[in-house]
C-alpha angles and dihedrals in degrees: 000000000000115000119230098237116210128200121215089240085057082049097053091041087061092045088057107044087048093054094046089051090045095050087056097054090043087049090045092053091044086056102053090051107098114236080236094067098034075056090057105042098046085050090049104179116256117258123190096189114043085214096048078059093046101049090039096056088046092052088048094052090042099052090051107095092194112166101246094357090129103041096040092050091044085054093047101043085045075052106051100030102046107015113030120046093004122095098169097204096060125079083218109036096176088065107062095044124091116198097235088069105059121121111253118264127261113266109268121235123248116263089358090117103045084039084057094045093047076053096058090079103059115099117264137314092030090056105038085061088044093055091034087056101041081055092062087042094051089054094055081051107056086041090063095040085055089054090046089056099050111093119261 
């Protein structure tokens, strides 16, 4: 059985080249996130109590009767958590993964995205979920714009 010998210049070269691909996926997903909600998670509302937050984001999930909204963010978070950045057999699962190889995203939903971004400019904690949510759906989205842009 011959074994595959690497240099460290071959090493270094795929360092390179998996940091450059990443960077683009990191810089298309940055894209596709709207100022307003970058606005709104960097400024997160102030809680006193962890389970008033938390019942107060729940309220605020449970009170939007979006068409699809469940089912689409059970299918993203099933996407992001189990299939895309995790290898479960690795200590470090981002870095054996190349972006290329990411499983493509859920559908979105019609109008989720402009009904979330409508939804920016209520007062917390309404907006802080909206922008927190358009964060996990503009990953999906520059995710699917990286796997548009590989050759086929």
């Amino acid at each position: 059985m011959s074994k595959k010998l690497q240099s460290p210049w071959s090493l270094s070269l795929q360092t390179a080249i998996w940091r450059r691909e990443w960077g683009k996926l990191y810089a298309l997903v940055e894209a596709e996130l709207p100022a307003e909600a970058s606005e709104r998670l960097a400024h997160p509302p102030a809680f006193a109590n962890p389970e008033e937050a938390r019942f107060d984001l729940e309220t605020v999930l449970l009170s939007w009767a979006l068409p699809d909204f469940v089912a689409y963010m059970e299918a993203l978070s099933t996407w992001l958590g189990a299939g895309v950045f995790q290898e479960p057999h690795s200590p470090h699962p981002w870095l054996l993964r190349w972006p290329g190889d990411l499983k493509p995203p859920p559908a979105e939903p019609p109008a989720l995205w402009s009904e979330l971004h409508l939804r920016l400019r209520q007062p917390n904690p309404e907006g802080f979920v909206a922008a927190a949510l358009l964060q996990l759906m503009a990953t999906a989205r520059g995710v699917a714009r990286y796997r548009e842009s590989l050759p086929q």
